[in-house]
C-alpha positions in Angstrom: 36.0 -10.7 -7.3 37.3 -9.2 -3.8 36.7 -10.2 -0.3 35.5 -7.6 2.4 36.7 -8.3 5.8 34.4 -7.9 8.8 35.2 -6.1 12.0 36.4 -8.4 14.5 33.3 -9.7 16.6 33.4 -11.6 20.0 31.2 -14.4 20.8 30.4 -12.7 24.1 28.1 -10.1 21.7 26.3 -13.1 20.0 25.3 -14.2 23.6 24.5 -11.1 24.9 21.9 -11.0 22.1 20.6 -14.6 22.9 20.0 -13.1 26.9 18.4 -10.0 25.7 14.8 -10.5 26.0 14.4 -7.7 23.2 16.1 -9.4 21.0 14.3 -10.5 17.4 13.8 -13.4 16.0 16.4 -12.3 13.5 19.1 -11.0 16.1 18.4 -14.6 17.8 18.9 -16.8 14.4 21.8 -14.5 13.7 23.8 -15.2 17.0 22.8 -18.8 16.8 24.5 -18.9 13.4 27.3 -17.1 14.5 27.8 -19.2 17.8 27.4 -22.5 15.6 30.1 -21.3 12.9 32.6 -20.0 16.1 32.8 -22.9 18.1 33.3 -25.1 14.7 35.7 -23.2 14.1 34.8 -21.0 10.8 33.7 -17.7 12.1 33.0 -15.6 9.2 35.8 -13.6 8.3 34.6 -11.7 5.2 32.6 -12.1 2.4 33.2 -12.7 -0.8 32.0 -9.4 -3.0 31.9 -9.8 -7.1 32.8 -6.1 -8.9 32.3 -6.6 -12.9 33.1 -4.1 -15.5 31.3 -4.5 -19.0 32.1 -1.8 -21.9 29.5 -1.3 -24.7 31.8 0.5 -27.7 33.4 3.7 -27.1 30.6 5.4 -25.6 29.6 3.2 -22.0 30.6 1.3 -19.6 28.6 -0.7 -16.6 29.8 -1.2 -13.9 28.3 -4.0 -11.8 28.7 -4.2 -8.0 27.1 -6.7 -5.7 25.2 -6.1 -2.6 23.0 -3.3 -1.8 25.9 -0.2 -2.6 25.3 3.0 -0.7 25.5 6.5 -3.5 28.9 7.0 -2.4 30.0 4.7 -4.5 28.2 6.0 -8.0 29.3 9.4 -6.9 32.6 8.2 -6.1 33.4 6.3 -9.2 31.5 9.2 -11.7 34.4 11.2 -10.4 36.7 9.2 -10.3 35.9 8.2 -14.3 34.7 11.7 -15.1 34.2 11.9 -18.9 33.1 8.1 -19.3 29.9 7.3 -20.0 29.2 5.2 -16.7 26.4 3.2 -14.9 26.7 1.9 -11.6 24.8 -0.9 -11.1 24.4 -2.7 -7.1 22.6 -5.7 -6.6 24.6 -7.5 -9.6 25.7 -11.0 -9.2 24.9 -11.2 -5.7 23.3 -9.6 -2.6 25.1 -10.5 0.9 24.0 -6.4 2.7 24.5 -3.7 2.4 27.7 -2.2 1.4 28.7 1.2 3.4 31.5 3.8 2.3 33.7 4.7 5.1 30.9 7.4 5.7 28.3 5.4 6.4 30.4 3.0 8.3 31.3 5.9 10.4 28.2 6.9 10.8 26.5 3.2 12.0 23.0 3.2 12.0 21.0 0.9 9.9 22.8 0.7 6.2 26.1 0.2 8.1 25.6 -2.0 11.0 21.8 -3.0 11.7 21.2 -5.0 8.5 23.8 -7.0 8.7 21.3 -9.4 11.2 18.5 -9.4 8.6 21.2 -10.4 5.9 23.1 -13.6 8.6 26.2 -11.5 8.7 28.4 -11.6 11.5 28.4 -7.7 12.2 30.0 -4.4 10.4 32.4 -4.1 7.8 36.2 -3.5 8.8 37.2 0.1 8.1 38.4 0.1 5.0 35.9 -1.6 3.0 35.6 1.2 0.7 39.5 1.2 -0.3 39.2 -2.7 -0.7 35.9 -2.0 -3.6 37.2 0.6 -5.3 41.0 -1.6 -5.7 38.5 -4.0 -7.1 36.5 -1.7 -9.3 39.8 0.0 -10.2 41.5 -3.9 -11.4 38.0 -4.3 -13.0 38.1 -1.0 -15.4 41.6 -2.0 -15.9 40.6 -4.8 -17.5 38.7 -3.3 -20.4 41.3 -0.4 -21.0 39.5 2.1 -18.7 42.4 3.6 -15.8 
């Protein structure tokens, strides 16, 4: 288990969205939320993200990742672990968005910053949330003997 840090978000961007009268439902609920957990003081921060390796034998290993993983991140770790047997697997243990590479987080668009409101998320990822999964997947395949 790792945390993923968000990017830094004002509360100024939350109420923009409550003035726009374009805004969705969701974008609404989502800066309500947002508003409500700021001035208690607990904005969200980050999120906590599981990362779970499982080897079966000598022959394969699974590797479980939460949220809704981008293809970097198979392609990524099948080179990364070239010669293993390996499955990636996304949507294990939990589901809190998606999860962009540095690609897609460079990129924006939907998979890195727009479904964050649908999911009650304060906003993007920090750059850097690749580095911070693949420390954890690293530590994970540590674990059963896989470097």
């Amino acid at each position: 288990m790792t945390s993923l840090p968000f990017a830094q978000q004002d509360s100024a961007v939350y109420e923009a969205d409550l003035k726009n009268p374009r805004a969705t439902a969701a974008t609404v609920r989502r800066a309500m939320q947002m508003l409500k957990a700021i001035d208690a003081g607990h904005p969200l921060r980050e999120t906590p993200y599981p990362v779970q390796a499982i080897r079966f034998g000598k022959d394969l290993t699974l590797l479980a990742l939460g949220g809704e993983v981008v293809v970097d991140y198979d392609l990524r770790a099948k080179r990364e672990y070239r010669g293993e047997s390996l499955i990636v697997a996304a949507y294990s243990n939990a589901v809190m968005c998606y999860i962009p590479s540095e690609r897609v987080l460079r990129e924006g668009g939907y998979e890195a910053v727009d479904n964050m409101i649908y999911y009650g998320q304060p906003g993007p990822f920090a750059p850097g949330v690749e580095a911070h999964v693949f420390d954890a997947i690293h530590e994970a395949m540590k674990k059963i003997g896989r470097h």
